[in-house]
N, CA and C of each residue as an Amber inpcrd file, in Angstrom:
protein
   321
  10.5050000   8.5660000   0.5800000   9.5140000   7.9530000   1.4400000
   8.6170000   7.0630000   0.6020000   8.0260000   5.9110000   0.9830000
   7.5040000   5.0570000   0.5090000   6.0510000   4.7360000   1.3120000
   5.2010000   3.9560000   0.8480000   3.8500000   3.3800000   1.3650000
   4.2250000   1.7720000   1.5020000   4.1890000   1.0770000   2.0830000
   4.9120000  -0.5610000   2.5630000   3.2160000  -1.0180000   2.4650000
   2.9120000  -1.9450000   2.0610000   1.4980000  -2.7670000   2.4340000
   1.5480000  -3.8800000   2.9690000   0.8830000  -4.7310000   3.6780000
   1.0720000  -6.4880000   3.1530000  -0.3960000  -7.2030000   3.7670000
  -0.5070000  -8.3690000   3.7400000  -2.1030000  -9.0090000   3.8210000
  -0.7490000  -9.7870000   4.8160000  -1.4480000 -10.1470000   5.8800000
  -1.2360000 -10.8160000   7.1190000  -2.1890000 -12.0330000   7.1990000
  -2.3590000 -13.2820000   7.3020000  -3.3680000 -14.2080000   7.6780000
  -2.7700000 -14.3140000   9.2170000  -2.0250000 -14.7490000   9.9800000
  -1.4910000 -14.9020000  11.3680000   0.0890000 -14.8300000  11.1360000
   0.0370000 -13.9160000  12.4450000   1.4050000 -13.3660000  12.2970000
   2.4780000 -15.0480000  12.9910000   3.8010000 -14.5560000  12.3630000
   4.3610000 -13.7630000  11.3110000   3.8610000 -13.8960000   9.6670000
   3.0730000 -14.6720000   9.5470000   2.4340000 -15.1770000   7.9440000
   2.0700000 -14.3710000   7.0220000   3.3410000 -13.4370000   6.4600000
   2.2160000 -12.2260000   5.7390000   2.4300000 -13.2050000   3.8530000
   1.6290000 -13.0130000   3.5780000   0.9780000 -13.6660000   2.2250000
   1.2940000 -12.4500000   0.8860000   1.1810000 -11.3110000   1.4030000
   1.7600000 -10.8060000   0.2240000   2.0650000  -8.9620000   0.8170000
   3.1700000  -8.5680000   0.0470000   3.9420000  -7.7680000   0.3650000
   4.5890000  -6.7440000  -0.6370000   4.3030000  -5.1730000  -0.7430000
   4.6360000  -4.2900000  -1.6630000   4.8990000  -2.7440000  -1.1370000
   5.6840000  -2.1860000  -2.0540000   5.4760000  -0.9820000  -1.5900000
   5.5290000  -0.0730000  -2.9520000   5.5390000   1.3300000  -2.5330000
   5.0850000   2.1450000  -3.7570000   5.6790000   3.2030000  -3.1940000
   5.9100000   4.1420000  -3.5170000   6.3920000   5.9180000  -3.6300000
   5.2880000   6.8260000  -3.4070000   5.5990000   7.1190000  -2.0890000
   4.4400000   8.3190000  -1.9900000   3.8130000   9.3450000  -2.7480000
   4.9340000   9.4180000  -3.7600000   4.7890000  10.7310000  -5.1270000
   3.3730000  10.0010000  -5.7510000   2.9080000   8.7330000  -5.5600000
   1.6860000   8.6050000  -5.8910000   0.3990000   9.0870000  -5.2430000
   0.5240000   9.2340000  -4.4390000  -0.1930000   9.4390000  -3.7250000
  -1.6290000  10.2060000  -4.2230000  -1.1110000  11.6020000  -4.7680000
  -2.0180000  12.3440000  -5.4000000  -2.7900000  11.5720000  -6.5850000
  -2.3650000  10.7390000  -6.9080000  -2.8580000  10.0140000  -8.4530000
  -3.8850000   8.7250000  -7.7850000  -3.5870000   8.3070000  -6.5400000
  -4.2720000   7.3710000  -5.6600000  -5.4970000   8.0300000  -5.8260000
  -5.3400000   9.2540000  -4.8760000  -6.2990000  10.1900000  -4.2150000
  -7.4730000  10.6980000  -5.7650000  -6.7170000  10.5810000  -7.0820000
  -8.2320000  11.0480000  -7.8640000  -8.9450000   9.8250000  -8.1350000
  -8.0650000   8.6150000  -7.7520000  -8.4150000   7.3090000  -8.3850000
  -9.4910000   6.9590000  -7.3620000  -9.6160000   7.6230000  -6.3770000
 -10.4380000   6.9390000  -4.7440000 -10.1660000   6.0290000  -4.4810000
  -8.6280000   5.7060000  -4.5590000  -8.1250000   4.5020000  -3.6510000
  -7.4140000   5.2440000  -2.5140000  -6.5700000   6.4090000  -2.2550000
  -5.7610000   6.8070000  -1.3180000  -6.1220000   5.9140000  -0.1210000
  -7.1270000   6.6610000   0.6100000  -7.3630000   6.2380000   1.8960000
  -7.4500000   4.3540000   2.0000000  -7.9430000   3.7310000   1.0760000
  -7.7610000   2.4640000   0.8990000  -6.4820000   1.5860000   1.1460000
  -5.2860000   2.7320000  -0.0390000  -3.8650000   2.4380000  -0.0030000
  -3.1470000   2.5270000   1.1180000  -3.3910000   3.8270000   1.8210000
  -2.2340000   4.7490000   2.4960000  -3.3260000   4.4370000   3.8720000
  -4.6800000   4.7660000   4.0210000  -4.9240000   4.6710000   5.3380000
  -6.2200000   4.2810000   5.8680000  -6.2390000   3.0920000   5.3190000
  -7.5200000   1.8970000   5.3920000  -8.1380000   2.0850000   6.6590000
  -7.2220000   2.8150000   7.9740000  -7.7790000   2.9660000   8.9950000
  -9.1470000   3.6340000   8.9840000  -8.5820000   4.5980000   8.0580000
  -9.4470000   5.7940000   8.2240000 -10.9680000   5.5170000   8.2890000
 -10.7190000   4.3440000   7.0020000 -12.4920000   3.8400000   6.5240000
 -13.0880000   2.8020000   7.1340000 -12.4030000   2.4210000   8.4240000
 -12.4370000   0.6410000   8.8760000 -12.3610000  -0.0620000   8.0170000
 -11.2550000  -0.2250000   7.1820000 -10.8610000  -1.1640000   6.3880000
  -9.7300000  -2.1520000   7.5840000 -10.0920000  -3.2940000   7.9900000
  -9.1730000  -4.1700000   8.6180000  -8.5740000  -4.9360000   8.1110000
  -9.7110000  -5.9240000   7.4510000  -9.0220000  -7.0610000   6.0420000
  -9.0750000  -7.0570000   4.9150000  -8.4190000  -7.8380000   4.1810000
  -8.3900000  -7.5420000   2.2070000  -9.4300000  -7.3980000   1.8410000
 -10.8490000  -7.7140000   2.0990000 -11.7910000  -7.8860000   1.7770000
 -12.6160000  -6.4720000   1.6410000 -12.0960000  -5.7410000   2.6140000
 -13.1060000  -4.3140000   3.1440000 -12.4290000  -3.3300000   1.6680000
 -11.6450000  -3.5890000   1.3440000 -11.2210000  -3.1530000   0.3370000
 -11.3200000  -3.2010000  -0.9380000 -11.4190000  -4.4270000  -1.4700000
 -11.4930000  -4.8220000  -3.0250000 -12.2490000  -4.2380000  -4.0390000
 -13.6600000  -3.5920000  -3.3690000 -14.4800000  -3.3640000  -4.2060000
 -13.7900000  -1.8220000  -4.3860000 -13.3280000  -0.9790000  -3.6320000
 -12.5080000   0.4130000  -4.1180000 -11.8700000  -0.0670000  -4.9750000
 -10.5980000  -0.7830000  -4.6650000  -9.4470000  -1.0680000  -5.5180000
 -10.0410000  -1.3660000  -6.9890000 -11.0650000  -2.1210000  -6.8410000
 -11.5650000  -3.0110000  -8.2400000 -12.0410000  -1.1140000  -9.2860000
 -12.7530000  -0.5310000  -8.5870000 -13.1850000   0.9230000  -9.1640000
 -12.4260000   1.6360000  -9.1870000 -11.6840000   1.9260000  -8.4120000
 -10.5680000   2.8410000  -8.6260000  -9.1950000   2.2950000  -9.6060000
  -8.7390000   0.8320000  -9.6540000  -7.8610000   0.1570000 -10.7380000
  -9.0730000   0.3590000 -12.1500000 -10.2160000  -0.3230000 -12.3780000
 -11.2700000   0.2130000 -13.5160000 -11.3150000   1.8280000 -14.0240000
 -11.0880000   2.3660000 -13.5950000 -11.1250000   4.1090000 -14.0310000
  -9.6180000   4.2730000 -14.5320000  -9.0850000   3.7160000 -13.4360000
  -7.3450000   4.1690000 -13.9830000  -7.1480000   3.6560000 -15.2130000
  -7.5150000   2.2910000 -15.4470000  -7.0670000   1.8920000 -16.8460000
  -7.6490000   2.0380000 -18.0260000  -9.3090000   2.2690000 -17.6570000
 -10.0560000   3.3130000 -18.7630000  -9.3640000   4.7790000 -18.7950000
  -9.0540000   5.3890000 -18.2270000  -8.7620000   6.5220000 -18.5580000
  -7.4910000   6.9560000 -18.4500000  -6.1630000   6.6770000 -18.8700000
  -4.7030000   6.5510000 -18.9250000  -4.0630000   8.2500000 -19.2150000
  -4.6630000   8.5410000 -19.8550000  -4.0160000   9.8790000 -19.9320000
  -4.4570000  10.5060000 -19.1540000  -5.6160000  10.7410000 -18.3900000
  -6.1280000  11.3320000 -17.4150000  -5.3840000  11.4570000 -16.2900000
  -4.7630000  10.2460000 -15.6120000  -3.7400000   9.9050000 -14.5640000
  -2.3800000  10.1560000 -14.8420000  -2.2880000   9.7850000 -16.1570000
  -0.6570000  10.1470000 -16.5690000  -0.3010000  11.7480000 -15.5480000
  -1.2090000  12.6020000 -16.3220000  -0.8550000  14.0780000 -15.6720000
  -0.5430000  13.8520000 -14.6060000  -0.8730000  13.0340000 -13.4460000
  -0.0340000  12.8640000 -12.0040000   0.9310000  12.4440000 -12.0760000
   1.7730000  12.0790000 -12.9440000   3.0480000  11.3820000 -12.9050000
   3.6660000  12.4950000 -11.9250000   4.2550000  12.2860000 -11.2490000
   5.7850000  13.0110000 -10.2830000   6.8670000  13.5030000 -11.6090000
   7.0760000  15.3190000 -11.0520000   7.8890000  15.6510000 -12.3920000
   9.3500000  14.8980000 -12.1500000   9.6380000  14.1750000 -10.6170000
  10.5990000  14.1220000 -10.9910000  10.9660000  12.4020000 -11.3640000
  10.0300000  12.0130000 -11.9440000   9.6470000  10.6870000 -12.5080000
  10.0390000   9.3870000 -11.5850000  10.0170000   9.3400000  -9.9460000
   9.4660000   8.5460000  -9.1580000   8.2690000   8.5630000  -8.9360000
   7.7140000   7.0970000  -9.5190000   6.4080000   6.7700000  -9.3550000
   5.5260000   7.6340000 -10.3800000   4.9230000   6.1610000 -11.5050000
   4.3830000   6.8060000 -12.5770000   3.2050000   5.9800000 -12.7750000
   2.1650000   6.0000000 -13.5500000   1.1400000   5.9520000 -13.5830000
   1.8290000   4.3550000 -14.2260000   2.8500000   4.1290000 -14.9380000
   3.0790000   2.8910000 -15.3660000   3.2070000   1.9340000 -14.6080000
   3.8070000   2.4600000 -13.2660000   4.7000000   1.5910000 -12.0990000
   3.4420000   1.0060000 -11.1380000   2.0000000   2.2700000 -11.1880000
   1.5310000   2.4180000 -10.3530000   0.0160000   1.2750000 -10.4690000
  -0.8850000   1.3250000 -11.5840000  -1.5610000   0.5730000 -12.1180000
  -1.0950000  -1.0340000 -11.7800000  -0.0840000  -1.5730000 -12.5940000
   0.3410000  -2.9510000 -11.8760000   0.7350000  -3.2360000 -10.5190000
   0.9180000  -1.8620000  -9.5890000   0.7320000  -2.0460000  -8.3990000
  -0.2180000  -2.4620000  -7.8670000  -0.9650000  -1.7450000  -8.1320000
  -2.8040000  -1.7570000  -7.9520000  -3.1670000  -2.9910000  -8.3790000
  -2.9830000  -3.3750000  -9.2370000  -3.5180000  -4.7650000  -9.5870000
  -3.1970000  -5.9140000  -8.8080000  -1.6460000  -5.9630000  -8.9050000
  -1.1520000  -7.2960000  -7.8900000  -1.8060000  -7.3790000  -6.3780000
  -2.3520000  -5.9540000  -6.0260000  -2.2470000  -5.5190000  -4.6090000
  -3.7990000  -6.1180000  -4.5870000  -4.7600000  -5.6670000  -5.4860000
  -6.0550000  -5.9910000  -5.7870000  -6.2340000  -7.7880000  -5.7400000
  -5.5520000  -8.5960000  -6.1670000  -5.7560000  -9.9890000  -6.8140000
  -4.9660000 -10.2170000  -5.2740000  -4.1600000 -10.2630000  -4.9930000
  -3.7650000 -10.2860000  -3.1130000  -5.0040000 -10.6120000  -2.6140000
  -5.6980000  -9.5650000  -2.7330000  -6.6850000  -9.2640000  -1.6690000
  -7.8830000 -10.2430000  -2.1630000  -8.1070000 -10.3790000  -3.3350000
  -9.0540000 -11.8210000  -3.7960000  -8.8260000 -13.0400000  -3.0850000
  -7.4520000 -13.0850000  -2.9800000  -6.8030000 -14.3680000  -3.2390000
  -6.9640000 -14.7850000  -1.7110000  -6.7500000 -13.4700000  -0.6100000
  -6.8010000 -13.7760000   0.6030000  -7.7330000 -12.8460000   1.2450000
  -9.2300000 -13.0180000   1.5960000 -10.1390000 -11.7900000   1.4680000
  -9.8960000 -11.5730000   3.1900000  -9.7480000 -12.8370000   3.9180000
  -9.7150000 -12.7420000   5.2560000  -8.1820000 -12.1850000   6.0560000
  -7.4040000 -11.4650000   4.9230000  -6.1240000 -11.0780000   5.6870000
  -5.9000000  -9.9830000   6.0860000  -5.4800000  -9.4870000   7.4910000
  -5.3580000  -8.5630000   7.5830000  -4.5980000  -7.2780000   7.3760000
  -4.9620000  -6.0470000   6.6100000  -4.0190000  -5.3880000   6.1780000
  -3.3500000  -4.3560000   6.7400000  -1.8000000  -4.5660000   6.8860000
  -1.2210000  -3.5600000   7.6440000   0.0180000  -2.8520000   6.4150000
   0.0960000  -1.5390000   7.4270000   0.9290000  -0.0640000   5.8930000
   2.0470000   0.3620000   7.1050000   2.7410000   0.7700000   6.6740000
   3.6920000   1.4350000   7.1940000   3.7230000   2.5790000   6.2530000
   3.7770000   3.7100000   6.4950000   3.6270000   4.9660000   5.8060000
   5.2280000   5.5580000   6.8090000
């Protein structure tokens, strides 16, 4: 099972597009991005914008503190703190790039 993202400006127009391995999930969740990642609903997150400033703190902690997150790696090594960080980032600079898009997940 996977997490699907993408920034939408008008449909069909999605601008950028990723997905990730749920086995992250837990490593999201110490980072305080989960609900951001997986379920923006939750927080009224609608567009890239409602987001960035998590992503920006929660990508900032992850990469200050690398061994800390490592320990979430999945034992069965889908989805690793290596795979997961440059996720976060591309997904983060997306959302700069297009603050007014709207973000939809397929979980």
């Amino acid at each position: 099972m996977s997490l699907d993202v993408s920034l939408m400006i008008t449909k069909p127009c999605e601008v950028f597009s990723a997905n990730i391995t749920h086995n992250l999930g837990k490593m999201a969740d110490k980072a305080l991005i989960y609900k951001a990642c997986w379920h923006p609903e939750d927080i009224g997150a609608k567009q890239a914008k409602d987001i960035i400033l998590i992503l920006e703190r929660g990508l900032a902690d992850m990469e200050a503190r690398p061994q800390y997150y490592k320990q979430f790696d999945p034992p069965n090594g889908w989805g690793t703190y290596n795979d997961f960080v440059p996720w976060v980032r591309r997904y983060l600079d997306a959302c700069r790039e297009y603050p007014e898009a709207v973000i939809e997940v397929s979980r």
